[in-house]
C-alpha positions in Angstrom: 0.0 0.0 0.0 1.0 3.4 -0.9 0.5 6.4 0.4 1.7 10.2 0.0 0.5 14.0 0.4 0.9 14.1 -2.9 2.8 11.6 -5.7 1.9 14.3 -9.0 5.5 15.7 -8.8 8.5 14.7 -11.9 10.5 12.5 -11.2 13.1 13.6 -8.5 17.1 13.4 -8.8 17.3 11.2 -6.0 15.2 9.3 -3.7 15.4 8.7 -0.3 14.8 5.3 1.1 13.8 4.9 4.8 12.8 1.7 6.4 10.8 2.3 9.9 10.6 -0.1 12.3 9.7 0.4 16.2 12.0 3.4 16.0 9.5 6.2 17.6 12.1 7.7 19.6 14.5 8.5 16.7 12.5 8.5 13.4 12.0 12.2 14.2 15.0 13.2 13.8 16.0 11.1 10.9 13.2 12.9 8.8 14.1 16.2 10.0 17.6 15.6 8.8 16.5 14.6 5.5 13.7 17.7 5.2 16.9 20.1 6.2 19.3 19.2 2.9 20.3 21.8 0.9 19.8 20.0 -2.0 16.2 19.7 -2.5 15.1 17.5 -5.4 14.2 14.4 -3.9 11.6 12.2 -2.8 11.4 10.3 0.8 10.5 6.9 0.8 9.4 6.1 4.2 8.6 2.3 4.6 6.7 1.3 7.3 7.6 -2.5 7.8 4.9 -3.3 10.0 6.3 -2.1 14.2 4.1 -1.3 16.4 4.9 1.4 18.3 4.0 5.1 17.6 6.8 5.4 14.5 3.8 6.5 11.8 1.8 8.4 13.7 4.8 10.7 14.0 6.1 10.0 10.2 2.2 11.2 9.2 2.6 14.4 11.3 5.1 15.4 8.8 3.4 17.6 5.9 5.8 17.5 2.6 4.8 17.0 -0.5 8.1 15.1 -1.3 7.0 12.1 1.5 5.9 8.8 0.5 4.7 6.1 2.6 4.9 2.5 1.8 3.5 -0.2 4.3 4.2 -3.9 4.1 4.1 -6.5 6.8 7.3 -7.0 8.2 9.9 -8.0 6.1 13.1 -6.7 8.0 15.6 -4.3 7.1 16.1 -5.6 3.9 13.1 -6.6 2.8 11.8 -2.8 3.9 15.3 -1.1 1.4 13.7 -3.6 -1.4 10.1 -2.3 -0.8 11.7 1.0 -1.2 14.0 0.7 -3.9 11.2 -0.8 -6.3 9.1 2.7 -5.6 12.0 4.9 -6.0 11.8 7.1 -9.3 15.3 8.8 -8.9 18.1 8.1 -11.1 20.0 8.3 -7.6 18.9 6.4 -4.7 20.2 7.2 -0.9 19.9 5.2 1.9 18.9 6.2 5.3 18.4 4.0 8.9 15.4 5.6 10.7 17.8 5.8 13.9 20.5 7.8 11.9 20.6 10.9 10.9 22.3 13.0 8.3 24.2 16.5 7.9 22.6 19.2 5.5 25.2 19.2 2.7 25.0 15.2 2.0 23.1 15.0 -0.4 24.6 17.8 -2.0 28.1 16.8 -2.3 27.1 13.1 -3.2 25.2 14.5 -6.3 28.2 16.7 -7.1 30.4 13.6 -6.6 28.2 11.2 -9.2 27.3 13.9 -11.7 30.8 14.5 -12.4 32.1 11.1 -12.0 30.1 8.7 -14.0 32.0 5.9 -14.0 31.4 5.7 -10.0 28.0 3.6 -9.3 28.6 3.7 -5.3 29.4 7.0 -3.2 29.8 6.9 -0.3 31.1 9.6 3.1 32.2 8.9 6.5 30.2 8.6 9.4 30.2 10.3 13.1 29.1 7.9 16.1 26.6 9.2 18.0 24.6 7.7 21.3 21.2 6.9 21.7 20.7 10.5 22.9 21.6 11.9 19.3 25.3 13.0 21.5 28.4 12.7 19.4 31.0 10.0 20.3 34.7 10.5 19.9 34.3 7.7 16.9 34.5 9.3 13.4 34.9 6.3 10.6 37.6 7.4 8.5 38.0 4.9 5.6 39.9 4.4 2.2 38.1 6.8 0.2 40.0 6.3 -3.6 40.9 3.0 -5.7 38.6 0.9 -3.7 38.6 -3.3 -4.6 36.7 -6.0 -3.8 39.2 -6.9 -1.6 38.9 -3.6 0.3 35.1 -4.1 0.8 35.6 -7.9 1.8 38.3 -7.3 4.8 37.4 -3.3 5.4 34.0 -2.5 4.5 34.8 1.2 3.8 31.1 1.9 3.2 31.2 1.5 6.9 27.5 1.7 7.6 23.8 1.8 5.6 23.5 5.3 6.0 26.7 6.1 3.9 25.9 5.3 0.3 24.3 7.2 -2.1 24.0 4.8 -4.8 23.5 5.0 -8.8 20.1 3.5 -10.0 22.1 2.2 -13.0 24.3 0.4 -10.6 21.7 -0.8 -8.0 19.9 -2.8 -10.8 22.9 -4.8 -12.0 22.2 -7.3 -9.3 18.7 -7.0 -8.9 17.0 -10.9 -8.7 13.3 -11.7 -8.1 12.6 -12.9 -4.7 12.6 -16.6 -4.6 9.1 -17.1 -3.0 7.4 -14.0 -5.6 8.9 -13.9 -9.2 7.1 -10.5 -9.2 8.7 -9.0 -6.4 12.3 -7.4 -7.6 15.4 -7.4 -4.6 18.6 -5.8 -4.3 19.2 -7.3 -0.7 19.5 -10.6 0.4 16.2 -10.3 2.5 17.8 -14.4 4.0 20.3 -11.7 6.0 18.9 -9.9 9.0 22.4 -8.6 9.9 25.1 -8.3 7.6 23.1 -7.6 4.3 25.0 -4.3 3.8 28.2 -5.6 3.1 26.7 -8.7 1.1 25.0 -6.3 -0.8 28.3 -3.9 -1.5 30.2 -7.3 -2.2 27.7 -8.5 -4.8 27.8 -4.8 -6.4 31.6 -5.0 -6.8 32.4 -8.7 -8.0 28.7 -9.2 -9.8 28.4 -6.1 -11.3 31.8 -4.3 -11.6 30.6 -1.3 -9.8 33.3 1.0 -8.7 32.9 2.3 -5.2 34.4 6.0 -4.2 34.0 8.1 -1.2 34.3 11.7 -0.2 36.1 13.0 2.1 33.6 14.8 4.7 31.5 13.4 7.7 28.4 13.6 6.4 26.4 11.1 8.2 25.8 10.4 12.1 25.3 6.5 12.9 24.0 6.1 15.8 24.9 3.0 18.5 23.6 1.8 21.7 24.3 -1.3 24.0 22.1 -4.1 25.2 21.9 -7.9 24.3 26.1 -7.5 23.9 26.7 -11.4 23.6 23.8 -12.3 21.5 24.5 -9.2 19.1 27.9 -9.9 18.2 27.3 -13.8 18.1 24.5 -12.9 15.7 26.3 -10.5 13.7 29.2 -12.7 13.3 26.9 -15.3 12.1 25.6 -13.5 9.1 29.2 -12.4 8.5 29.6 -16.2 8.1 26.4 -16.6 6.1 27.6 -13.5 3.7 30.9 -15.5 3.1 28.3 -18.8 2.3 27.1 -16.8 -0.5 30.2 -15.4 -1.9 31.9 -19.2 -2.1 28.6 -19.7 -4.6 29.5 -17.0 -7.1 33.4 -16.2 -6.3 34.9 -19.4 -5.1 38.6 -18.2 -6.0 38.0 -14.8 -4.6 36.7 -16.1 -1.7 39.2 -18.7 -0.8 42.0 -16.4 -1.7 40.4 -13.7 0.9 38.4 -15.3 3.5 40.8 -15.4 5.9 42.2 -12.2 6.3 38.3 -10.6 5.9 37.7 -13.2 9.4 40.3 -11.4 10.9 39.4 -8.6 10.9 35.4 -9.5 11.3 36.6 -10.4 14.5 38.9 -7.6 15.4 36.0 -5.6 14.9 33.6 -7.5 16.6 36.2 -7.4 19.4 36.5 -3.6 19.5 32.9 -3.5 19.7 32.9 -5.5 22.6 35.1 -3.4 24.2 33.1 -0.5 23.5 30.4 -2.0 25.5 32.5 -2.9 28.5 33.2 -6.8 27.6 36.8 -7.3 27.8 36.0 -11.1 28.4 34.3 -11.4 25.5 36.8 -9.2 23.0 39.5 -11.5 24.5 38.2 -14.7 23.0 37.3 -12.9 19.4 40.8 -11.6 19.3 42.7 -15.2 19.7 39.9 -16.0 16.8 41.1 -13.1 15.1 44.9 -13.8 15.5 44.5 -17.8 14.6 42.5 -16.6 11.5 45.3 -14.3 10.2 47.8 -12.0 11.5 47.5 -9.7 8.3 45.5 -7.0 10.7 48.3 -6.8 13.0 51.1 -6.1 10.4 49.2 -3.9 8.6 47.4 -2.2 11.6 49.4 -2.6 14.1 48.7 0.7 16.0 45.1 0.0 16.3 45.0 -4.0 16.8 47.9 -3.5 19.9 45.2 -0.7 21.2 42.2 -2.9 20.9 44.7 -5.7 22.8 45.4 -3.5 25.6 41.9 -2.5 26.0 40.8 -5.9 26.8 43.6 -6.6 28.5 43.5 -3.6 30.8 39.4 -4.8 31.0 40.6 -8.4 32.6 42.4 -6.5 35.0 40.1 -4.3 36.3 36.8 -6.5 36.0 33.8 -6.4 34.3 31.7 -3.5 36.5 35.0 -1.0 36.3 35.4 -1.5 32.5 32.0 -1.4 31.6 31.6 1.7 33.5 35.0 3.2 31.5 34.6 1.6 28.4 31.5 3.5 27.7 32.5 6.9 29.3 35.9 7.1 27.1 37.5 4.1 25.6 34.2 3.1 23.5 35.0 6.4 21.7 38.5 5.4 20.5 38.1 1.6 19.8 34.7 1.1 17.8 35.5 2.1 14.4 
């Protein structure tokens, strides 16, 4: 079902696709930050995906001519982007998490970027951490921005997050598929993946469809984190990691094979970090001996930042779990997530 204020308007430069799901306390602010770009020919796809909270009623209160609503039953994250992308009429499409929120010049800049480089299907920004209070962490993603691989994606993920991209419609469709269970129904993400179907997504995009990936150099996007269910979160997410890598061995065995390891590496030195940031030193000590049996490639060529994640959980062993929960989220979380 589709619903707008009104749908009469051309066809926009880009559209904005929102998923909503039991997110009342932040969707607010994620449409606001959209409604403030200075760069104002596009279209908001909001899709409801079936919460229950109060997250429409307070999309609804928004009166814009350039809002859409789509509702579906619940799909998940990527079942809600597909919803989106299939209503989307712009020949760029941007992605925004209802808990995130964006600064005004992103859309701007990414437009700039594509319109003058059209050989680039994917471009994508850094990201500021923020708290569940909308409150800036000391976290700023800072990734390779230029001369981005495959490879890069696999091990790094400089995309970093699903609020980054701004992505070509050209390129979007070169791995479109029909979902499995309705021919009719046209996907870009794996809606199998309820964590993980970013990367899968910016994997399939570079070794399916040879789409080159570029960022820009300013923070343009603020990804927000919180805490809760640490153990069952990071098993989960590592799981999907696994079930990305599944999928990859199906349609790039070599690439796979000759990668995998490294990429699990730093999966879990990741993973580890973002244990610490959450004040589990326990846990980040078991993913960083997986991390180190896997490959040692992160610590030769990060060594600064994998003896630093180390330390941390170290230094949280020593101190026990209350004390470093208590630090880890007033300070060290900001220097050891990203």
């Amino acid at each position: 079902m589709i619903s707008s204020i009104t749908n009469t308007r051309t066809a926009p430069r880009v559209s904005v696709v929102m998923p909503v799901y039991n997110v009342e306390a932040y969707v607010a602010e994620a449409i606001r930050s959209v409604l403030a770009q200075t760069f104002t020919d596009f279209e908001l796809i909001i899709v409801d995906d079936g919460g229950a909270d109060a997250s429409m009623d307070i999309c609804r209160s928004f009166s814009d001519s350039r809002i859409t609503i789509v509702a579906q039953h619940n799909r998940g994250l990527a079942g809600a982007r597909n919803t989106g992308i299939a209503a989307a009429r712009g020949e760029y499409v941007a992605l925004l998490d209802s808990d995130d929120r964006w600064l005004p010049e992103k859309l701007m800049l990414h437009v700039i970027h594509l319109d003058n480089a059209p050989a680039i299907g994917v471009s994508f920004a850094p990201s500021r951490f923020i708290d569940g209070a909308g409150q800036p962490l000391r976290i700023v993603q800072r990734p390779k921005l230029t001369a981005i691989s495959a490879q890069d994606i696999f091990c790094r993920n400089p995309v970093g997050n699903g609020s980054a991209p701004v992505l070509r419609r050209t390129a979007l469709d070169t791995v479109a598929f029909a979902h499995p269970d309705d021919r009719t129904r046209p996907c870009w993400f794996d809606e199998t993946l309820r964590q993980s179907e970013d990367i899968e997504m910016w994997l399939r995009l570079s070794l399916m469809g040879k789409v080159r990936f570029e960022g820009i150099a300013p923070v343009l996007t603020e990804y927000r984190i919180g805490g809760g269910g640490l153990s069952a979160q990071i098993l989960r997410q590592y799981e999907s990691w696994q079930g990305v890598v599944a999928r990859m061995e199906r349609y790039a065995p070599q690439f796979t094979a000759r990668h995998v390891d490294r990429a699990r590496a730093y999966q879990l030195r990741y993973l580890a970090r973002r244990a610490i940031q959450l004040g589990d030193a326990g846990m980040a000590m078991v993913l960083l001996r997986g991390a180190r049996a896997s490959s040692i490639r992160p610590l030769l060529e990060e060594p600064v930042k994998s003896l630093t994640t180390l330390a941390a959980a170290i230094a949280g062993r020593m101190i026990g779990p209350d004390r470093f929960a208590r630090f880890a989220g007033h300070a060290a979380g900001g220097q050891l997530v990203a």
